[in-house]
C-alpha positions in Angstrom: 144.1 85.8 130.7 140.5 87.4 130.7 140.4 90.6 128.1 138.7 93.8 129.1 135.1 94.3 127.6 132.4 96.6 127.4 129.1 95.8 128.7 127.4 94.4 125.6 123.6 94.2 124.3 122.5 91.0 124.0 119.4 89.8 121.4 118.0 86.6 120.7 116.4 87.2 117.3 115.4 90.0 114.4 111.8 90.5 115.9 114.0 92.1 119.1 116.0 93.6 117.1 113.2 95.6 115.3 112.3 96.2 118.5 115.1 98.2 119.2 114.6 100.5 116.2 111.2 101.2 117.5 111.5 101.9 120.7 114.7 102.8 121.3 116.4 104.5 118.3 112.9 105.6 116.5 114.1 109.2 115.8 117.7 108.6 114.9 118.0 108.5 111.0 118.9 105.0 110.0 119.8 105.0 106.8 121.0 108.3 104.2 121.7 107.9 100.6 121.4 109.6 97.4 119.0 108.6 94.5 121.2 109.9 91.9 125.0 110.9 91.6 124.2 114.4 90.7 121.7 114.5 93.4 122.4 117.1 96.1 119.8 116.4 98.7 120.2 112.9 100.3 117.3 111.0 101.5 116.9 110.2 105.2 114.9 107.3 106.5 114.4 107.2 110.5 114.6 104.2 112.4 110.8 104.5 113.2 110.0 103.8 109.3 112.4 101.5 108.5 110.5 99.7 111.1 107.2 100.2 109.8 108.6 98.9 106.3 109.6 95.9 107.8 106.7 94.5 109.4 104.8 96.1 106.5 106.8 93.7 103.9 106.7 91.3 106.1 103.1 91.2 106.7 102.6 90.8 102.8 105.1 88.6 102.2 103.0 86.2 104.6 100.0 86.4 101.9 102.4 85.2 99.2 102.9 81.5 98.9 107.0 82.3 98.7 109.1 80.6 102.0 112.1 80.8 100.6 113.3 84.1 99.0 116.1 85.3 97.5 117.7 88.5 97.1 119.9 90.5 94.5 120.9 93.9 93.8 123.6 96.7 94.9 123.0 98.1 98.0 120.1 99.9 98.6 117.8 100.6 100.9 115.0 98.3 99.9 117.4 95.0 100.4 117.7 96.3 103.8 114.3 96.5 104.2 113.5 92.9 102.6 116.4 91.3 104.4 114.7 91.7 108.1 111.0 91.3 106.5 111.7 88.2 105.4 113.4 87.1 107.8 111.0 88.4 110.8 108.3 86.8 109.1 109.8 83.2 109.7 110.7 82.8 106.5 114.0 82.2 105.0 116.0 84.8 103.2 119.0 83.7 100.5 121.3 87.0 99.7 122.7 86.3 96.1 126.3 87.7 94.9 125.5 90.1 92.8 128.5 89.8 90.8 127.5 86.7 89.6 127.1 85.5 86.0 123.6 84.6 84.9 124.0 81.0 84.2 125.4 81.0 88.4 122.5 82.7 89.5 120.1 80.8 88.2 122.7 77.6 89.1 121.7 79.0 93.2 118.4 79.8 93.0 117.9 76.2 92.1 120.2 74.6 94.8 118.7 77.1 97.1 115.1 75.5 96.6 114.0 79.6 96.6 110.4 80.3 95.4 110.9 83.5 95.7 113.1 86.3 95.1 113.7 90.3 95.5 115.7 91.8 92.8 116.9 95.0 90.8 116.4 95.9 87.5 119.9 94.9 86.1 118.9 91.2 86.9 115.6 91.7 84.9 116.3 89.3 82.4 117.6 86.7 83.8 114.8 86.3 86.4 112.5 86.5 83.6 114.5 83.4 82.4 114.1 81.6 85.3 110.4 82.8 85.5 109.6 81.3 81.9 110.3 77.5 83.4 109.2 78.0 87.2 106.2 79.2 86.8 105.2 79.1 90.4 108.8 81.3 91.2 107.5 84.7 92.7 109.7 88.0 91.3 109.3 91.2 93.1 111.6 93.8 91.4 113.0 97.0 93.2 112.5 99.0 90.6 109.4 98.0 88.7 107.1 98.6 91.1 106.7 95.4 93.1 108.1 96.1 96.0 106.6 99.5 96.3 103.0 97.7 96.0 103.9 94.7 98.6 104.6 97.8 101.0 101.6 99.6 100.1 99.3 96.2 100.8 101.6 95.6 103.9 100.4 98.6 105.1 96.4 98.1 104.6 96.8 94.6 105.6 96.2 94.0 109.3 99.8 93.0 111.0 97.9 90.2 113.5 99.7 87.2 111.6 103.4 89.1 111.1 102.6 89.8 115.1 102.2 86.4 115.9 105.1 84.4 114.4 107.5 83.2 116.7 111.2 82.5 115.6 112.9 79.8 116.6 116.3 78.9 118.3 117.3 76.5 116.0 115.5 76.8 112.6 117.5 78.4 109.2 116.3 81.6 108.6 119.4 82.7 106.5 120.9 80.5 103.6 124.2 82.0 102.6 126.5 80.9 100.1 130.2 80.9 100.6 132.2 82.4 98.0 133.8 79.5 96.9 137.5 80.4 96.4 139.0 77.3 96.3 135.8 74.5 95.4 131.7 74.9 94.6 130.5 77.3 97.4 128.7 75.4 99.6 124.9 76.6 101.2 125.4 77.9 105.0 122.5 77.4 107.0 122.2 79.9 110.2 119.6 80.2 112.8 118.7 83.8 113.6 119.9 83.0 117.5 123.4 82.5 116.3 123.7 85.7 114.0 122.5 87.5 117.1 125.3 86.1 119.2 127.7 87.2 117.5 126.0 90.9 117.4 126.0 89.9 121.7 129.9 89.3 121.3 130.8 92.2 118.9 128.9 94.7 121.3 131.1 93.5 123.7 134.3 93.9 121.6 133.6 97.6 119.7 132.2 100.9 121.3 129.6 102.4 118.5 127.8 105.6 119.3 124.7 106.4 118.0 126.1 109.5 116.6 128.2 107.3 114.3 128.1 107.0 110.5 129.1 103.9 108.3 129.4 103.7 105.2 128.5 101.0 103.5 130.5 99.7 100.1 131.4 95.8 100.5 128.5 93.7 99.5 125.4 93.2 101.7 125.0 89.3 100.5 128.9 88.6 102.2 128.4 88.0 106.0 130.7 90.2 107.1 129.3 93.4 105.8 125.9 92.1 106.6 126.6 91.1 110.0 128.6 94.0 111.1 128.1 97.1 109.0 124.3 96.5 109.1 123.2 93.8 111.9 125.3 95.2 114.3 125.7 98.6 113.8 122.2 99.3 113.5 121.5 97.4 116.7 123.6 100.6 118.1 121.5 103.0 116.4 124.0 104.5 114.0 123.2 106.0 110.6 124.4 103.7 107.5 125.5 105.8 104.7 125.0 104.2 101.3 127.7 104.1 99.0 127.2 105.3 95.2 130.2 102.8 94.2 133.6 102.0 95.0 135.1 104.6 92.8 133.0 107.4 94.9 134.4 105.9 98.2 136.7 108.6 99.0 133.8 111.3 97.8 130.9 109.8 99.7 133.6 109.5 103.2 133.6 113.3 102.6 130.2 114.4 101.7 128.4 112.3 104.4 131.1 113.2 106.9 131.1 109.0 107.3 132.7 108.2 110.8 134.1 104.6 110.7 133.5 101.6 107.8 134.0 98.3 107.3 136.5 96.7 105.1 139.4 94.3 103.6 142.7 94.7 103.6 143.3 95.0 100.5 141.6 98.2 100.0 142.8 99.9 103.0 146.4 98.8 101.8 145.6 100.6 98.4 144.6 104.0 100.6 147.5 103.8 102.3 149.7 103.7 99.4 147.8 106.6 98.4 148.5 108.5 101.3 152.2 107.9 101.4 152.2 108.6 97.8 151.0 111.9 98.3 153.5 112.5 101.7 156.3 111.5 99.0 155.2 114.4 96.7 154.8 116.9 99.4 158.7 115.7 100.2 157.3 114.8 103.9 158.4 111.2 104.0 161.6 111.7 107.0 159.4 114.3 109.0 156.1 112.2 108.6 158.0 109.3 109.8 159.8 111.3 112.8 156.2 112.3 114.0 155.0 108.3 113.8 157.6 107.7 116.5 157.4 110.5 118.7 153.9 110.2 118.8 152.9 106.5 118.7 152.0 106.1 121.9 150.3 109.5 122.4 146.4 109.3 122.9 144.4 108.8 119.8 143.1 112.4 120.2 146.6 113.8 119.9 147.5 111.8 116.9 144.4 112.6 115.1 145.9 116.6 115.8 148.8 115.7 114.6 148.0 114.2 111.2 145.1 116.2 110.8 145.8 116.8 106.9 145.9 113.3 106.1 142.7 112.8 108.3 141.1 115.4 106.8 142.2 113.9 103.2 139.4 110.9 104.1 136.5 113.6 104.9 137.7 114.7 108.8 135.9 112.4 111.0 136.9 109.0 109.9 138.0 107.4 113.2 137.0 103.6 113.5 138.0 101.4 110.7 137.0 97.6 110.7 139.0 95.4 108.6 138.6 91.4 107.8 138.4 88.9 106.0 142.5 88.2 105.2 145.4 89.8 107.5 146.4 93.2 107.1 149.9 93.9 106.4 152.0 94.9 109.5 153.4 98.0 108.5 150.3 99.7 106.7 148.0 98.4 110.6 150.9 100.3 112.7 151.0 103.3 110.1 146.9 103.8 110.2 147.1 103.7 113.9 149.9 106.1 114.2 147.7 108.6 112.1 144.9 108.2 114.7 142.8 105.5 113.3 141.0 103.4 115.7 141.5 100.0 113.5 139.8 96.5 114.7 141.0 93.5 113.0 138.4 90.9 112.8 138.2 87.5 111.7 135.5 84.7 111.2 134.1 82.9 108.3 130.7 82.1 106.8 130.3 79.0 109.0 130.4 81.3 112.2 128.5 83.6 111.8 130.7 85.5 111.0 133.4 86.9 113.7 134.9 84.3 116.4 138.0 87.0 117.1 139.2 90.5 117.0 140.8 93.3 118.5 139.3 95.8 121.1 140.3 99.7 121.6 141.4 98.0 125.0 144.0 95.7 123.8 145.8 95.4 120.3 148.7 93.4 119.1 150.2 93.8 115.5 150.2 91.0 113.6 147.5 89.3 115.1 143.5 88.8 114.5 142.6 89.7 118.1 141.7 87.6 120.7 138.5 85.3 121.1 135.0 86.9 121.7 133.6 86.5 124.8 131.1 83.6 123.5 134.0 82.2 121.6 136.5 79.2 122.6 139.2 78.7 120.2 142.1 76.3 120.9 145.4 75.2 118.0 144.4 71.3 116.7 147.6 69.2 116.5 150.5 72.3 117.3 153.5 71.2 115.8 156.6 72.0 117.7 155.9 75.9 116.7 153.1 75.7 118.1 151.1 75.9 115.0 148.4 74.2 113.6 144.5 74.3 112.8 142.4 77.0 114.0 139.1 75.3 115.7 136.6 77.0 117.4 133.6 76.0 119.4 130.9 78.9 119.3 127.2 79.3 119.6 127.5 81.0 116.1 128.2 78.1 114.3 126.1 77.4 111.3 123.8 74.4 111.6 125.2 73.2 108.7 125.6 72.4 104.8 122.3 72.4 103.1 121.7 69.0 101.9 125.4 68.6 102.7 125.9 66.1 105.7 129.2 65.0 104.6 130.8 68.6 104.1 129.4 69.4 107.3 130.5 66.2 109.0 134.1 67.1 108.1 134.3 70.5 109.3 132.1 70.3 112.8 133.9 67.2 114.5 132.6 66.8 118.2 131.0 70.0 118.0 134.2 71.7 117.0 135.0 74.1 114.2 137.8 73.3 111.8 138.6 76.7 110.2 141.2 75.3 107.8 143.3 78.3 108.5 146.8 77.5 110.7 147.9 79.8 113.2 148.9 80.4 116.7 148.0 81.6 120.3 150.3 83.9 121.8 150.4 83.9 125.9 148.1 87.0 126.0 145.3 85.0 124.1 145.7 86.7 120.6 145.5 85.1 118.1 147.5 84.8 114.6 146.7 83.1 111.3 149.9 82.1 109.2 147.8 80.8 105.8 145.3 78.5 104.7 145.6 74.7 105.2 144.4 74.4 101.6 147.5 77.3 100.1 149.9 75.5 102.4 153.0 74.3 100.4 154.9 71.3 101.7 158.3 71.0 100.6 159.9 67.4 100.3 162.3 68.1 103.3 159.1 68.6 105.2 159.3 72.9 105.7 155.9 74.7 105.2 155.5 77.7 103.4 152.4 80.1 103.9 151.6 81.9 100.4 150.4 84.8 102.5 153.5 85.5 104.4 155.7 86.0 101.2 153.0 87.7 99.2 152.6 90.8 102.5 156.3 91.2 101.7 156.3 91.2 97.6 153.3 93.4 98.2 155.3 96.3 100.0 156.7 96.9 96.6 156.1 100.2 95.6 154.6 99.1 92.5 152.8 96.4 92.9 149.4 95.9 93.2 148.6 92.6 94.1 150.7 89.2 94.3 150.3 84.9 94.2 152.6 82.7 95.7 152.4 79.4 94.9 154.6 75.5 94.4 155.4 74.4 90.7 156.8 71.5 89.8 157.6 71.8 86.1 156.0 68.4 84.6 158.3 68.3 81.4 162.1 68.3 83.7 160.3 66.4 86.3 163.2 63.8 88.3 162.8 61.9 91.3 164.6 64.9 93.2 162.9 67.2 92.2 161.0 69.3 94.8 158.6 72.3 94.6 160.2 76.1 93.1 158.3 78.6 94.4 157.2 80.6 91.8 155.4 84.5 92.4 152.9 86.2 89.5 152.8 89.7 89.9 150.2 92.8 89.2 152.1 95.7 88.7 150.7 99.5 88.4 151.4 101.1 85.5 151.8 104.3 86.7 154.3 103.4 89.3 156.6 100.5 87.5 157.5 104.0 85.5 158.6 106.0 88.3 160.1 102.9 89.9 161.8 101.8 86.8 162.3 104.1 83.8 162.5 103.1 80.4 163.4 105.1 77.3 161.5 103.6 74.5 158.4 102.9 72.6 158.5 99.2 71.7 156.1 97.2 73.9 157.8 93.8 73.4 161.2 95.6 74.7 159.4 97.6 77.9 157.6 94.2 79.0 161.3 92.3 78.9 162.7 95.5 80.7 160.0 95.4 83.5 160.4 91.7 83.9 164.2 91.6 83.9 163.8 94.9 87.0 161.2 93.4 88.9 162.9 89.9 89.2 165.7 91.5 89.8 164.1 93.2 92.9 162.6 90.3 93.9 166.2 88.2 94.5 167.6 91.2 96.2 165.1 92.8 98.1 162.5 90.1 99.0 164.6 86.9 99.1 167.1 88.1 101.5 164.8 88.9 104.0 163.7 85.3 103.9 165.0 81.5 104.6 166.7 79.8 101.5 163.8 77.5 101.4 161.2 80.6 101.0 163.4 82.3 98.3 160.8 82.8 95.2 162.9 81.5 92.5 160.6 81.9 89.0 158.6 85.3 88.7 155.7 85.9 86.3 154.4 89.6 85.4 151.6 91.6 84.6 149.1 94.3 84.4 146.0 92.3 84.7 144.2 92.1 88.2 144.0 88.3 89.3 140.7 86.1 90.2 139.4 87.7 92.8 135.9 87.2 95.1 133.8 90.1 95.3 135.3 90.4 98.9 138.6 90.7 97.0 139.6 87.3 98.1 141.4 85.7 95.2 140.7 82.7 93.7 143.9 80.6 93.6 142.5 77.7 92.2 141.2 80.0 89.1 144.4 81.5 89.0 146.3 78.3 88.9 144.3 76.9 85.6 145.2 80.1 83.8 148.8 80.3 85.2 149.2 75.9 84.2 147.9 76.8 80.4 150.9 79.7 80.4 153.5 77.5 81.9 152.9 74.7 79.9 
């Protein structure tokens, strides 16, 4: 079955895609932000200076003696800016997690091999750290000056030698770490050919006007936002918004009048709860739900009419919503279409670049990750009789590799193959849908497989919880030769809501905590269990108010969570 497509835009490198600003998009603003909260004026940068900055910082980064440069700070427009200079200067640019503790910063910047590195002034002191014993390690802070002078220079220099560099097909120009959920994050090396592929395929896949606006919140060093928010987007000539924080999401949607976003689940899952919490209050809930029906398959345009409030609740022109990095619940995709969002599922990983498949305002499926972009072959390693099994892909996105890693790489790539380690399935209208990690999967003795994933979408459809882990215990101390794996559940819960869900008269903390525990397992055996096999029934439940592990793309990190939860079982 071949999907409908747009046309597409296709780019072989950064240099071309500078071009684009210049001569295509040079009076559209590219980028609007405020330098202060309390500001009320927001600065505007067009897409004819943010071209000029590049090839400005790029020209005196050439003079430096750095190759290999690092960045690390919140976004902003100068990491914008440094990102393509690097970069378009054939040199090699290394985004850092800015959530990092110090000791794991300066643990990359070594495995990196940076000489080089772009910062803000929060990491001030542990660059000067690192500084003290690399002496040769060039720092140019955001805030202190430097990079306002390398611009300055850039802009006296003469551009002749950031004019003549030519990038090449298959050289790294972008190290990027992955975020290491489950081991040590491993160093991604990418050509700037494949990262433009994938902006080739996602043209292809997504309809972005140059009257758009995005906001941008998730962090610029992940792939995802990088690639799509900012790579892509601005290769359409829309305006990124810059986000003052995640608490001010819902203020800067309104004030900037922001258009679409990029995302994961999770925090559109936490909106929608917020919007149904609000229906509830209203006492809407039956006639809200009446509407979804009668309306569902009404143009977008209609629907948007329809819910206008709630649209209008999220700043009034929110329309495209781009969500990846784990699969969204079922029920909260169908109920932000039925309100009249356009929502695209994406999914990809670090090693690709990062988006292999997705969904199109053509063709959608619920429950799925969208089909294969156009320069994308996926295909189901070793199906079992389900038809499950590995996702594998076979892309010109692929990374070229593990930095100084031959035998990671060697493992994943196999005759020029991707192995995701996610399992899933292909439908007979080419979508495509995950069912957990290889790595989560839990392997009962009789042979069943349970998904984590699949039970925790359900547990997390509780009213009042916030988050959920599913994972196999054995208890070591009444281990037998029978025994097989209990699946066992621990539990965020919202404090707020466990009271409306669950009232309890009394002050004693002790005596609330046993009262929550006792309601929520309860609800666990009688609401979640029986919509499940035997062999799926959670059996143990653990609770509590603290968020779990998580990645700064909210991914959480099971193998984290699992020392923490061992120490409290044992």
């Amino acid at each position: 079955m071949k999907n409908k497509l747009y046309e597409g835009q296709k780019l072989n490198n950064f240099r071309e895609l500078v071009g684009l600003y210049k001569n295509k998009y040079s009076k559209n603003i590219a980028f609007e932000y405020k330098r202060n909260h309390d500001d009320t004026e927001h600065v505007k940068i067009s897409y004819e200076k943010f071209a000029e900055d590049i090839e400005s910082l790029g020209t005196a980064l050439l003079k430096s003696s750095s190759k290999r440069i690092c960045i690390i700070a919140d976004n902003r427009y100068e990491w914008f800016v440094s990102y393509l200079a690097i970069t378009t200067a054939g040199l090699c640019v290394v985004p850092l997690d800015k959530s990092l503790p110090d000791n794991e910063i300066i643990s990359l910047i070594e495995r990196s091999e940076a000489d080089g590195i772009f910062y803000s002034k929060s990491y001030e002191a542990v660059i000067n750290l690192y500084k003290k014993s690399h002496t040769k390690f060039n720092t140019f802070g955001f805030d202190n000056g430097d990079f306002d002078k390398l611009l300055e220079n850039g802009k006296k220099y003469s551009h002749n030698s950031y004019n003549k560099v030519k990038i090449k097909e298959d050289e790294m120009y972008i190290m990027i770490f992955t975020s290491g959920t489950t081991s040590i994050s491993k160093a991604v090396m990418h050509s700037q050919y494949a990262i433009c592929m994938d902006l080739y395929a996602l043209s292809q896949m997504i309809e972005i006007k140059e009257s758009d606006k995005f906001l941008s919140f998730l962090p610029l060093h992940h792939t995802f936002e990088n690639t799509t928010t900012f790579l892509f987007g601005t290769s359409c000539g829309y305006t990124v918004a810059i986000c003052e924080g995640l608490k001010y999401i819902q203020k800067n949607l309104v004030e900037y009048q922001i258009t679409g976003f990029v995302c994961v689940p999770l925090m559109l899952e936490i909106m929608y709860k917020k919007i149904w919490t609000t229906i509830e209050k209203q006492g809407k809930t039956n006639l809200v739900n009446h509407m979804r029906k009668i309306f569902r398959h009404f143009p977008i345009w209609v629907k948007r009419l329809i819910f206008k409030s709630i649209i209008d609740g999220l700043g009034g022109k929110l329309k495209i919503i781009i969500s990846g990095g784990a699969a969204m619940d079922e029920e909260t995709l169908q109920g932000y279409n039925d309100f009249g969002f356009d929502i695209h599922q994406g999914y990809g990983l670090t090693e690709t670049a990062p988006v292999i498949a997705g969904e199109n305002s053509f063709e959608k499926k619920v429950g799925s990750i969208g089909f294969p972009l156009p320069t994308v072959d996926i295909k189901i390693d070793k199906p079992d009789k389900d038809g499950i099994g590995e996702i594998i892909t076979k892309t010109p996105t692929i990374m070229l590799g593990y930095y100084k890693n031959d035998k990671a790489t060697n493992e994943v790539i196999v005759d020029g193959w991707f192995h995701t380690g996610d399992y899933g399935y292909i439908d007979e209208d080419n979508f495509v849908f995950v069912t957990g990690r290889k790595k989560d999967m839990i392997v009962l003795k009789n042979g069943k497989k349970i998904f984590p994933e699949e039970v925790e979408s359900l547990i997390n459809k509780l009213p009042y919880v916030v988050e959920s882990m599913v994972f196999g215990y054995i208890d070591n101390n009444k281990q037998s030769r029978n025994q097989d794996i209990v699946l066992y559940v621990k539990i965020v819960y919202d404090i707020d809501k466990i009271k409306d869900s669950f009232p309890f008269d009394g002050d004693d903390e002790t005596d609330k905590f046993n009262f929550y525990y006792d309601k929520i397992s309860k609800d666990i055996k009688t609401n979640i269990n029986r919509q499940m096999p035997a062999y799926k029934y959670i059996r143990k439940v653990m609770i509590t108010d603290v968020p779990l592990i998580k990645t700064t793309t909210q991914k959480i990190k099971r193998s984290e969570e699992m020392k923490l939860i061992t120490k409290e079982l044992k």
